[in-house]
DOKEDREN-185126 format. One record per residue (C-alpha): residue number from 1; x, y, z. Coordinates in Angstrom, 2 decimals. Layout:
ATOM num      c1      c2      c3
ATOM NUM       X       Y       Z
...
***
This chain:
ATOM num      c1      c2      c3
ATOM   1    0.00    0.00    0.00
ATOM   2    1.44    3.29   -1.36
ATOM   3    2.03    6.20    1.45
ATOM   4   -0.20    9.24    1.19
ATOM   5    1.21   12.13   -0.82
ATOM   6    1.87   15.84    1.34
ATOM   7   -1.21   17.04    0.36
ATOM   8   -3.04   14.13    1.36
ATOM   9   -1.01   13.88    4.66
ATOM  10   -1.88   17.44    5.29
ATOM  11   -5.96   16.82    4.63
ATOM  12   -5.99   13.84    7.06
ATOM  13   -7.26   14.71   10.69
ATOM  14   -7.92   12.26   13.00
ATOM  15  -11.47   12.15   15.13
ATOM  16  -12.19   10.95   18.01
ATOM  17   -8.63   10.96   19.84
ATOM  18   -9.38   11.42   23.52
ATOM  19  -11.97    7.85   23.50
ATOM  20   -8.86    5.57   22.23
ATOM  21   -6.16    4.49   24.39
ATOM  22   -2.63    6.45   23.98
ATOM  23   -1.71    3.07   21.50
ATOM  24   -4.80    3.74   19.45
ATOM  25   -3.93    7.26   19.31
ATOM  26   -0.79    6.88   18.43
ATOM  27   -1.69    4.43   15.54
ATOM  28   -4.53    6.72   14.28
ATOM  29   -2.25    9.47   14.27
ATOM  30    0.96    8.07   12.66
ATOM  31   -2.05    6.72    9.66
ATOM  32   -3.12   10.56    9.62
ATOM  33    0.38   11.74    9.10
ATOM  34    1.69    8.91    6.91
ATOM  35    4.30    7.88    8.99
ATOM  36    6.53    4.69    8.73
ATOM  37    5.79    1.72   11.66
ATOM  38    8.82    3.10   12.97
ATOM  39    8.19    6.63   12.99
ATOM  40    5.05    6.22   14.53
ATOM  41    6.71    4.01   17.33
ATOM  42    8.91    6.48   17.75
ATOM  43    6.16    8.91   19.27
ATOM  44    6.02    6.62   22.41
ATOM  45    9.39    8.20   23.24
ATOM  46   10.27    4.99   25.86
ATOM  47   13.45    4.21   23.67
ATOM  48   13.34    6.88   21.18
ATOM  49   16.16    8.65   22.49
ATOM  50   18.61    5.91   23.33
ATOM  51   21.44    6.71   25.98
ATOM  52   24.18    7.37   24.23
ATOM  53   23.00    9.74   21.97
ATOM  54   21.66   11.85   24.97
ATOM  55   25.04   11.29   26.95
ATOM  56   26.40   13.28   23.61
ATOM  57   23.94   16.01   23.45
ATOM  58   24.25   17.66   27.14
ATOM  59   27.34   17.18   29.79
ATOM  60   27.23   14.43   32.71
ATOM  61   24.46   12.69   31.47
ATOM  62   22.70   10.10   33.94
ATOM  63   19.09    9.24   32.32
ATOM  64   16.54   10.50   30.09
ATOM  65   13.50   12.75   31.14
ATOM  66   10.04   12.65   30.03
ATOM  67    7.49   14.72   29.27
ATOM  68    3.90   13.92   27.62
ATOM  69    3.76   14.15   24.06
ATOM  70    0.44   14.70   22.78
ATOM  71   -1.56   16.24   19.61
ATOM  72   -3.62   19.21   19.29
ATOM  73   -6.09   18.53   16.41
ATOM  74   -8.54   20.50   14.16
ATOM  75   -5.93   23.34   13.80
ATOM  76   -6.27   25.14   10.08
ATOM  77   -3.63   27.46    8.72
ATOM  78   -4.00   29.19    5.76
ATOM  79   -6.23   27.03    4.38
ATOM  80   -3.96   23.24    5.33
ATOM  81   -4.72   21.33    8.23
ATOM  82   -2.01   20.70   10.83
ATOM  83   -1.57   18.25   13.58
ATOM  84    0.23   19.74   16.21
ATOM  85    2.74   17.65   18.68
ATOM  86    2.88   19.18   21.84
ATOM  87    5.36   18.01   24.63
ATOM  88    4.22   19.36   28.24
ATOM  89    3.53   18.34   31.54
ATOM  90   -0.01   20.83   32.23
ATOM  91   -3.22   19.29   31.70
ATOM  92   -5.86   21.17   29.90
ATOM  93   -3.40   22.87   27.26
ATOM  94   -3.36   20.07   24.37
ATOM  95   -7.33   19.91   24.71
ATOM  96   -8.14   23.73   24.96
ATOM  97   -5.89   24.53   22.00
ATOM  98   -7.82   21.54   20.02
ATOM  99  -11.33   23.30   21.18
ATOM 100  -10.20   26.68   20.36
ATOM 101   -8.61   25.40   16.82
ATOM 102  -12.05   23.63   16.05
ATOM 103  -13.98   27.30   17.10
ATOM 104  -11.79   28.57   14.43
ATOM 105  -11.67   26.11   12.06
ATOM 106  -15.43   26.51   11.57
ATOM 107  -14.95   30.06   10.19
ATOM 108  -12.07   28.96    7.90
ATOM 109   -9.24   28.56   10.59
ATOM 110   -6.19   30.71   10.92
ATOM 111   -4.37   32.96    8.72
ATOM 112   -0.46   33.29    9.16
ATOM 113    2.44   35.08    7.67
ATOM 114    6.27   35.57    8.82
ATOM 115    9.72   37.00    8.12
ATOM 116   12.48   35.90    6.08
ATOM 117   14.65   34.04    8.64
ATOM 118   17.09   36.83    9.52
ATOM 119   19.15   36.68   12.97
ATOM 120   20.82   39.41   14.33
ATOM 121   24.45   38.69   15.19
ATOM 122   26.15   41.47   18.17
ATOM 123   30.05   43.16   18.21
ATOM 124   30.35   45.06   21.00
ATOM 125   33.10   47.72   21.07
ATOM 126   34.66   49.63   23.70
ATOM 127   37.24   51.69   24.60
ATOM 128   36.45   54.11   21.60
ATOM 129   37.41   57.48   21.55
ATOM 130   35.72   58.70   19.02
ATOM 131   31.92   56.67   18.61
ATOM 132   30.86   58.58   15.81
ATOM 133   33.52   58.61   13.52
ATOM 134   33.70   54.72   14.45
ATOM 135   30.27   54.28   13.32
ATOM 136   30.92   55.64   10.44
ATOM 137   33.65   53.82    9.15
ATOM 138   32.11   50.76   10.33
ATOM 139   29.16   51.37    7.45
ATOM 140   31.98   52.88    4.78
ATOM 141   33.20   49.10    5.18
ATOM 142   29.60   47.72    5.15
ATOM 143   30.23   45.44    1.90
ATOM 144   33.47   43.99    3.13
ATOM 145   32.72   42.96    6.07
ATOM 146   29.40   41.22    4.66
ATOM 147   31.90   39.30    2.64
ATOM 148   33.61   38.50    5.12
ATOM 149   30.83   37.27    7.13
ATOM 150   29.40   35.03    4.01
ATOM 151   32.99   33.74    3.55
ATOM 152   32.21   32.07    7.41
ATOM 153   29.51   29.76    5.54
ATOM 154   29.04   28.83    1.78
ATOM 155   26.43   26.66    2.03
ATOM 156   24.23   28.63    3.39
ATOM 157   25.08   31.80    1.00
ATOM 158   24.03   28.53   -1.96
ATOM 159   20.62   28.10   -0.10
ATOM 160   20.05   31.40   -0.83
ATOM 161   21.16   32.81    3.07
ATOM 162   23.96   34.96    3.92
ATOM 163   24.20   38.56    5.45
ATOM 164   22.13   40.89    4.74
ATOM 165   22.94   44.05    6.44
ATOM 166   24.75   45.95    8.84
ATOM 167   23.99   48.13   11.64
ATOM 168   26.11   50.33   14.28
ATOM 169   24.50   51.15   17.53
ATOM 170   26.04   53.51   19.99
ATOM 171   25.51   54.25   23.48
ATOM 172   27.87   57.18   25.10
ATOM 173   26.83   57.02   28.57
ATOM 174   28.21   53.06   30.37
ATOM 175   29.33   52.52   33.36
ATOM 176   32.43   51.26   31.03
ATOM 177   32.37   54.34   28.90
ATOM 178   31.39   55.03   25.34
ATOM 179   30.28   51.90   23.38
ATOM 180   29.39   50.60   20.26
ATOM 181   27.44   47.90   19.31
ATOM 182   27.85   46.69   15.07
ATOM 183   24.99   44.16   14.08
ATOM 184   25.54   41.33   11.74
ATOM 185   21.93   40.91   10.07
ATOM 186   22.24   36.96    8.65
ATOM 187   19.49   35.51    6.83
ATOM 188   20.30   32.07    7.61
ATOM 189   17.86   29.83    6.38
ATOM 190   15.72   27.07    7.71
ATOM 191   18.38   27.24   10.70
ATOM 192   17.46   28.62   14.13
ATOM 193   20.61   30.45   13.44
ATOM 194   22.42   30.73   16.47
ATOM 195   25.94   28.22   15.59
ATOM 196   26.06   30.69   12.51
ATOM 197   25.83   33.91   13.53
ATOM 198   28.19   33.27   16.59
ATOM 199   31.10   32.42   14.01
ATOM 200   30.63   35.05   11.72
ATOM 201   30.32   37.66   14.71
ATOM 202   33.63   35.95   15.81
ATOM 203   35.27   35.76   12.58
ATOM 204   34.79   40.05   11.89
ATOM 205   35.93   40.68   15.10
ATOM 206   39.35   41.47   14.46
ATOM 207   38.42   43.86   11.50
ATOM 208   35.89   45.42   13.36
ATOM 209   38.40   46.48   15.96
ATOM 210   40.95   47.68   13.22
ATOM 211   37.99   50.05   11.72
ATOM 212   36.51   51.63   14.81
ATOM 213   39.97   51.71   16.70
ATOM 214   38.83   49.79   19.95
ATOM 215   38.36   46.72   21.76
ATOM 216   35.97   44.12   21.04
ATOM 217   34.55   41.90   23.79
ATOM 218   31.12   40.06   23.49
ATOM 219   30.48   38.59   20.04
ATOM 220   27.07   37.03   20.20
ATOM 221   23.32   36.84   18.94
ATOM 222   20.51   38.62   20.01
ATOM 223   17.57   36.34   20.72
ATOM 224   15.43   39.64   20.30
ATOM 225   15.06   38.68   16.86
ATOM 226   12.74   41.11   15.85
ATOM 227   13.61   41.19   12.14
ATOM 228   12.49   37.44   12.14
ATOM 229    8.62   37.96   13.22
ATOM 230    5.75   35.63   12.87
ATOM 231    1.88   36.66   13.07
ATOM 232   -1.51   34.91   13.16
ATOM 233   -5.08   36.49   12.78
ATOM 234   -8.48   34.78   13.54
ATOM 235  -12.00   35.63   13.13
ATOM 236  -14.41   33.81   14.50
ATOM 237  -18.47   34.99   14.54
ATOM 238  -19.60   35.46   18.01
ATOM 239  -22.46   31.94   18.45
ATOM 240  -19.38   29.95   17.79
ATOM 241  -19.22   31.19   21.58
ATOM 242  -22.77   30.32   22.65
ATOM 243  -23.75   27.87   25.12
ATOM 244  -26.25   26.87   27.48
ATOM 245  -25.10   29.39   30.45
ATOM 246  -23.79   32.14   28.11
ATOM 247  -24.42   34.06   25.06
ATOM 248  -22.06   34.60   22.19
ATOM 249  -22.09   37.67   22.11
ATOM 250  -21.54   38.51   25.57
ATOM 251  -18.07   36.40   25.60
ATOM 252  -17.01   37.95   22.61
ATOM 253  -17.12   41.36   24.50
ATOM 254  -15.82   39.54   27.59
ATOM 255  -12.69   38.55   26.14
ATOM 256  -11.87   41.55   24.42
ATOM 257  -12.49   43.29   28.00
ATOM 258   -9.99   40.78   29.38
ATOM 259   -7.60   41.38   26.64
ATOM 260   -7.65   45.20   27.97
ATOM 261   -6.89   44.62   31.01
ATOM 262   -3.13   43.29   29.35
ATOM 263   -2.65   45.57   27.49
ATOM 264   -2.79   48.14   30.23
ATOM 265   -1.50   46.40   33.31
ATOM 266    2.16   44.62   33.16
ATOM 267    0.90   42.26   35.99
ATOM 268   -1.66   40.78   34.11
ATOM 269   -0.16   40.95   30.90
ATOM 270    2.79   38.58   32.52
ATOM 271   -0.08   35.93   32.91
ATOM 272   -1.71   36.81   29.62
ATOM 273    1.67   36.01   27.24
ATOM 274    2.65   33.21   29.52
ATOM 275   -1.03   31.55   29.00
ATOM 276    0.38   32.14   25.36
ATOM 277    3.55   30.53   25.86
ATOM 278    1.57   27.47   27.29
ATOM 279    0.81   26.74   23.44
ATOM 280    3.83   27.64   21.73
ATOM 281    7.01   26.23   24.59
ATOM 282    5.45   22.34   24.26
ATOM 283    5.46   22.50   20.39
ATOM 284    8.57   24.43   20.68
ATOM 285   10.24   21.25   22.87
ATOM 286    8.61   18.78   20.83
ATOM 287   10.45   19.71   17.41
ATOM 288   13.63   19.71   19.34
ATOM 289   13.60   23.58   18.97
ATOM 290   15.22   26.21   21.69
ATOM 291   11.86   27.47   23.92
ATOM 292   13.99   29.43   26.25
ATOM 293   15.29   31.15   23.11
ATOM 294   11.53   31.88   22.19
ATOM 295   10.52   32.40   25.59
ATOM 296   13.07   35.33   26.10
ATOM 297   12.50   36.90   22.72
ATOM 298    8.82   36.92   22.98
ATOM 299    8.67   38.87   26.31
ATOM 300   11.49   41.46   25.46
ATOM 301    9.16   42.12   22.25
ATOM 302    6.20   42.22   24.26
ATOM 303    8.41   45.25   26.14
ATOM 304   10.07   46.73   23.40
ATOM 305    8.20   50.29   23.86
ATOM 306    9.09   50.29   27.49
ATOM 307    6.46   48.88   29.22
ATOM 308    5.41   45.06   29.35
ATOM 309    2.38   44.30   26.88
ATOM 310    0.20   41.97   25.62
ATOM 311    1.72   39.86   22.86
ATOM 312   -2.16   40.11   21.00
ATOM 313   -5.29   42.09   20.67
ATOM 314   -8.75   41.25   20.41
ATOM 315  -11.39   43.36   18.88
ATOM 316  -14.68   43.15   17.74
ATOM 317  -15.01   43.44   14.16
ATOM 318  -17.98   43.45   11.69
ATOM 319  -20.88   41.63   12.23
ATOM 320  -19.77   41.20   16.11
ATOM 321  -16.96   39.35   15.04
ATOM 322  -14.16   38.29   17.66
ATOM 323  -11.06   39.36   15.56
ATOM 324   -7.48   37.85   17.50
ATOM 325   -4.17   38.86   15.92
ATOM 326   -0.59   38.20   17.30
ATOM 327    3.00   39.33   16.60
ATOM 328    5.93   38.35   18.51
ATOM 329    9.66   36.83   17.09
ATOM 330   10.29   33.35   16.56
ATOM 331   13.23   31.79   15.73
ATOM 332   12.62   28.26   14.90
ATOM 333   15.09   25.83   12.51
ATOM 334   14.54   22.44   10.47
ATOM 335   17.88   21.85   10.89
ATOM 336   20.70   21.20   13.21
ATOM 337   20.58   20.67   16.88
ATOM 338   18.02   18.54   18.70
ATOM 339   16.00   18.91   15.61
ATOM 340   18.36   16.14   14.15
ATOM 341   19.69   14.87   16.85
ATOM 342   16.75   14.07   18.78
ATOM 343   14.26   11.10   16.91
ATOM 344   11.37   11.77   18.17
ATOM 345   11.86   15.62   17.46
ATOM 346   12.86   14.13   13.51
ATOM 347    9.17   12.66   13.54
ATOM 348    7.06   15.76   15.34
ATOM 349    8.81   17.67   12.23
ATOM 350    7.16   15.17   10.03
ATOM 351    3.99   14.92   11.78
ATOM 352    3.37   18.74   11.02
ATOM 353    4.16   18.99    7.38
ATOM 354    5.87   22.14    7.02
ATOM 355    8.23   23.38    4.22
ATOM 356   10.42   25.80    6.21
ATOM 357   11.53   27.06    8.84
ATOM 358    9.21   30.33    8.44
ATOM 359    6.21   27.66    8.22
ATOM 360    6.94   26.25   11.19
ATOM 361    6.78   29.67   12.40
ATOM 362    3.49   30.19   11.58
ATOM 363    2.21   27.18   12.79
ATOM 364    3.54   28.14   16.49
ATOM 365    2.26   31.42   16.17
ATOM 366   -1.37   30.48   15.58
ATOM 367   -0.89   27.72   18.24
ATOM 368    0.16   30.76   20.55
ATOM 369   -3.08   32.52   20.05
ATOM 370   -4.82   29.27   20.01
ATOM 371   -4.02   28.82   23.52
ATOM 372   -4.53   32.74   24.33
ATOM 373   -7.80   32.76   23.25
ATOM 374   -9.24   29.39   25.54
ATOM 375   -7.80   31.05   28.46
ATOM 376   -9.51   34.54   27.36
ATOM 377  -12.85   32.61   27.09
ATOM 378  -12.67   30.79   30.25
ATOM 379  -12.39   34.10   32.37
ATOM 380  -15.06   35.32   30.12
ATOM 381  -17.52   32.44   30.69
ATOM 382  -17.16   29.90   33.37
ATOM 383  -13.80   30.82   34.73
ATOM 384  -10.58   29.35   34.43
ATOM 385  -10.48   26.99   37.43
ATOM 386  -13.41   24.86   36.28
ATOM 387  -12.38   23.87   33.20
ATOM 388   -8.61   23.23   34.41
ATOM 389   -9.50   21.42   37.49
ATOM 390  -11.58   18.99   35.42
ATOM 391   -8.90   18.27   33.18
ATOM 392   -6.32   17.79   36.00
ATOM 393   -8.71   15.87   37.89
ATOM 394   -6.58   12.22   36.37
ATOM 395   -3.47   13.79   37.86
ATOM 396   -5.20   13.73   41.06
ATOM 397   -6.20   10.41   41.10
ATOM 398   -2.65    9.33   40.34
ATOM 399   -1.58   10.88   43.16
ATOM 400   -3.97    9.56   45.55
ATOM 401   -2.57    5.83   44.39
ATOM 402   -5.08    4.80   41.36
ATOM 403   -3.33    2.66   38.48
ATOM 404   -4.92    1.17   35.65
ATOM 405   -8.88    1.53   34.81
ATOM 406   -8.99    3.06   38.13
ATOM 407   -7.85    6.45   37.13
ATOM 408  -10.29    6.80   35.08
ATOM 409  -13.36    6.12   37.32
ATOM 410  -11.61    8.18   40.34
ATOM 411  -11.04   11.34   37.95
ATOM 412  -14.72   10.48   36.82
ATOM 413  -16.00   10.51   40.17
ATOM 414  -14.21   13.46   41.53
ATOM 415  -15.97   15.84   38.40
ATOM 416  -19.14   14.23   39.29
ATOM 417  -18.47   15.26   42.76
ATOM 418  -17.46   18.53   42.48
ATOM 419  -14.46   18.41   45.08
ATOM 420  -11.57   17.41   42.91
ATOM 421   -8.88   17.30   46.08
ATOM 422   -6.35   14.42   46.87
ATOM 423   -8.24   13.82   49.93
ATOM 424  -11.32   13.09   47.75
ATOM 425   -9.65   10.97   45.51
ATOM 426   -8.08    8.88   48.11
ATOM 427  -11.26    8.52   49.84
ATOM 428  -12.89    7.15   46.64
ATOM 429   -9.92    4.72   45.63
ATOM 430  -10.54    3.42   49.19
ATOM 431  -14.50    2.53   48.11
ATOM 432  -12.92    0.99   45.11
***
């Protein structure tokens, strides 16, 4: 039997997933995605990464840690269906993102766009006693030192990559004295970037110093990469929102009332972007990708005016329409680091389908305001708790001692009781 072609890979969704066990699951989603028997064993991540390729990956290796890996379903972006592997630890974030995705799927889904891949690459000078003049030379010598910096890596100057600009920062007033800063722009590809603009920052070093007459010390990246953004936008008409307790129409305006509230008030917005974060960090970890890089260049974006924001907005457009859009940067790579190394990372990359490294970014940004927008509607409607302590109620049960088909009739009890404690669950694994 022939495997399905991309497109057809990318029209398959899977129904049904939280009824089957996490075998079934596994098996419906490896068909869905048109993975190999192996691949799809390789989502059960028991061997997947053996031992010795994790004792080569991080220093003083002694085991292997897990996390759950699980799939967010229904999500549409520009017009393709995605499944979305997700590798986190917090209940309720695989199945709100699905709920929200399905919302939005029902009014055509999400629409995405991003940069070209272009990391930003830092020379810091000091010891300058003339900044200006410095600065200036350092753009006279703009093309040469972009040769120089394309000289670091051929290959990726053949995949169309390379540098792309320069840029001289100064700042007059340090503790240290006057200072420069000279920015390596680097388009680098369907790389997260970091291994190549390191050399090339360390490689124009020594010229850099000879132009601007100082001393170089830090040579590094910026993980502010705002030339390397990704955005999402959503509309979704307000009865997608109605239910038996509340009105459409009345949660549309109560999450754009709760967006407010972050976009004002750094306090909240902290909780709004990290709700946020809760969508993008376990798809992030789960294609072997950097989520502390992400993390930190998402919230120095979100405070890039000078005072901490909300990474989205939500505003009611025509017809009553709940319109969602987000920007933020997001450096993600195909290729190199635990996106090779890593097996199971090797098959979420094939589970999602994408093309590129920007794609990828696309797909994390509407997962980001996937997950904003299910936390916004629970503290418009029935309040976040609810909804999260259901979810969490199997983690309870595990707690309390329950194995096997027991888990599931504790958590099932403890909804239908309405105390979901440890004490509760304990108590009812002692009637059963």
């Amino acid at each position: 039997m022939s495997q399905p072609t991309d497109s057809e890979t990318r029209r398959s969704t899977p129904t049904g997933l939280r009824a089957l066990t996490p075998e079934a699951r596994r098996a419906a989603v490896g068909r869905a995605a048109g993975l190999s028997e192996e691949e799809t064993g390789l989502l059960d991540g028991g061997e997947a990464l053996p031992l010795a390729i994790a004792d080569g990956m991080i220093e003083n290796v002694v085991g292997r840690f897990q996390l759950p890996l699980g799939v967010a379903t229904n999500f549409v972006v520009n017009g393709e269906p995605r499944l979305i592997p997700m590798a986190v630890e917090e209940p309720s974030v695989v199945a709100a993102a699905s709920y929200m995705a399905k919302l939005a799927a029902a009014d055509g889904g999400f629409q995405a766009s991003s940069d070209p891949p272009v990391m930003r690459a830092q020379i810091q000078i000091l010891g300058l006693s003339d900044p200006h003049g410095a600065r200036h030379r350092l753009l006279a010598a703009k093309g040469d030192l972009m040769a120089r910096a394309d000289a670091c890596d051929p290959v990726l100057v053949g995949l169309g990559g390379g540098a792309r600009d320069i840029e001289v920062r100064l700042f007059e007033e340090t503790p240290v004295g006057p200072m420069a800063v000279l920015h390596l722009l680097v388009d680098v590809r369907d790389a997260m970037g970091a291994n190549t603009v390191n050399t090339m920052a360390e490689k124009l070093a020594p010229e850099v110093e000879r132009i601007a007459g100082g001393r170089v010390r830090l040579r590094i990246l910026s993980n502010l990469a705002d030339r390397r953004l990704a955005r999402a936008r959503v509309e979704i008409a307000p009865e997608r929102f109605t239910t038996d307790g509340f009105d459409g129409a009345e949660v549309v305006l109560g999450i754009v009332e709760a967006c407010a509230l972050a976009l004002v008030d750094p306090y909240r917005a902290a909780t709004h972007n990290k709700g946020i974060m809760n969508g993008i960090d376990p798809l992030v970890a789960a294609t072997g990708n950097d989520w502390r890089a992400i993390e930190a260049g998402a919230h120095a974006f979100a405070a890039r005016d000078g005072r901490y924001t909300s990474l989205t907005r939500w505003e009611i457009g025509a017809e009553g329409r709940l319109v969602g859009t987000i920007e933020l940067p997001m450096a993600l790579g195909l290729v190199g680091g635990a996106t090779k190394t890593h097996p199971t990372a090797r098959v979420a990359l094939k589970l999602l389908a994408v093309a590129s490294a920007q794609e990828l970014a696309q797909v994390a940004a509407c997962v980001g305001l996937a997950q904003n927008l299910a936390a916004l509607r629970a503290l418009a409607s029935e309040g976040i708790q609810r909804g999260h302590m259901t979810l969490h109620a199997r983690n309870i049960a595990i707690t309390a001692g329950a194995e096997g088909a027991e888990i599931e009739r504790v958590a099932r009890d403890l909804i239908a009781g309405g105390e979901i404690t440890t004490a509760a669950a304990r108590a009812l694994l002692a009637k059963v």
